[in-house]
C-alpha positions as CSV (number, residue, x, y, z in Angstrom):
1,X,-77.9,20.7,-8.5
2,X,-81.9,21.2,-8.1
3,X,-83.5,18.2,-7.1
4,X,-87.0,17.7,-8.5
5,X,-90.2,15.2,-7.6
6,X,-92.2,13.4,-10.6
7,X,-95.0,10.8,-10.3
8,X,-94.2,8.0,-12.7
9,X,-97.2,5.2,-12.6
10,X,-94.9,2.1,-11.9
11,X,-97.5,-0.7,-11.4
12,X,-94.6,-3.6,-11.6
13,X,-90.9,-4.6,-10.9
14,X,-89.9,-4.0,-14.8
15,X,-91.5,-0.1,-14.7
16,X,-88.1,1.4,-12.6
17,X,-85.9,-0.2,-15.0
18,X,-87.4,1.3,-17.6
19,X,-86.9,4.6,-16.0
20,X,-83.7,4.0,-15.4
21,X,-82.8,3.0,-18.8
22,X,-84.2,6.5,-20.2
23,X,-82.5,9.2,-17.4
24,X,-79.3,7.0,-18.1
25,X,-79.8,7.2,-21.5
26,X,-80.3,11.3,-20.8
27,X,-77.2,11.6,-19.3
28,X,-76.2,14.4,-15.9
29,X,-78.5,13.1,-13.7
30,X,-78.7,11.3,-10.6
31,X,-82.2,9.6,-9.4
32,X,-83.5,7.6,-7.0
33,X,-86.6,5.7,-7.5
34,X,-89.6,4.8,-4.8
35,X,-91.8,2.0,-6.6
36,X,-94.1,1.9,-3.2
37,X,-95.1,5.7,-3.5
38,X,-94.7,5.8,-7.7
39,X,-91.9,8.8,-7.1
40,X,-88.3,9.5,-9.2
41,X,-86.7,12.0,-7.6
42,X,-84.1,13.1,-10.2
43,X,-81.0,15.7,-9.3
44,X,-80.2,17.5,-12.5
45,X,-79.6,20.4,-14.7
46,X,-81.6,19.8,-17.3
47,X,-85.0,21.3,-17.1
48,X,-88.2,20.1,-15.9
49,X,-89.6,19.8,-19.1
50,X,-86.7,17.6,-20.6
51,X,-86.9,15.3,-17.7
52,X,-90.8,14.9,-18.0
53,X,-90.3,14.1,-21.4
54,X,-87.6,11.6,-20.8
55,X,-89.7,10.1,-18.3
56,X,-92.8,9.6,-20.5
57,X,-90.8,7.6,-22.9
58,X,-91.0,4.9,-20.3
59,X,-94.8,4.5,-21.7
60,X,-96.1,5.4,-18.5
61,X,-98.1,8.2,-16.9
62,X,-95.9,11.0,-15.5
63,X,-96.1,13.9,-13.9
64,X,-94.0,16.9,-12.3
65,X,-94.9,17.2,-8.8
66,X,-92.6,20.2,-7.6
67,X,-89.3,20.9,-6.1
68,X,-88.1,18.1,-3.6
C-alpha cells in the first residue's frame, strides 16, 4: 500500500481526533498522526486527492507533502 505524507495544521489535543474521525470515516486506510511536527502519514489506496479532501474536512489547513 503507498504510504503518503500530509501537513494538517493541528494547533491542539482535539485536532488528531478530528483527523481520525474523518480517515475512519473514509474507510482502507491506516495512519499515524505526529501532532509535534503537524504530519498524518496515511497508508492507503485511495488517491492523494481523496485523502486531501478527507483531511480538509477536519476544518484545518492541509496539504500533500509527497511520498513518505
Amino acid at each position: 500500500m503507498p504510504k503518503h505524507e500530509f501537513f494538517v495544521d493541528m494547533i491542539h489535543e482535539g485536532c488528531p481526533n478530528a483527523a481520525s474521525c474523518v480517515l475512519n470515516k473514509l474507510g482502507g486506510v491506516q495512519f499515524e498522526i505526529d501532532l509535534p511536527s503537524d504530519k498524518v502519514n496515511i497508508d492507503s489506496e485511495h488517491s492523494v486527492d481523496t485523502l486531501l479532501n478527507t483531511l480538509k474536512k477536519t476544518g484545518k489547513d492541509a496539504s500533500y507533502l509527497g511520498d513518505k
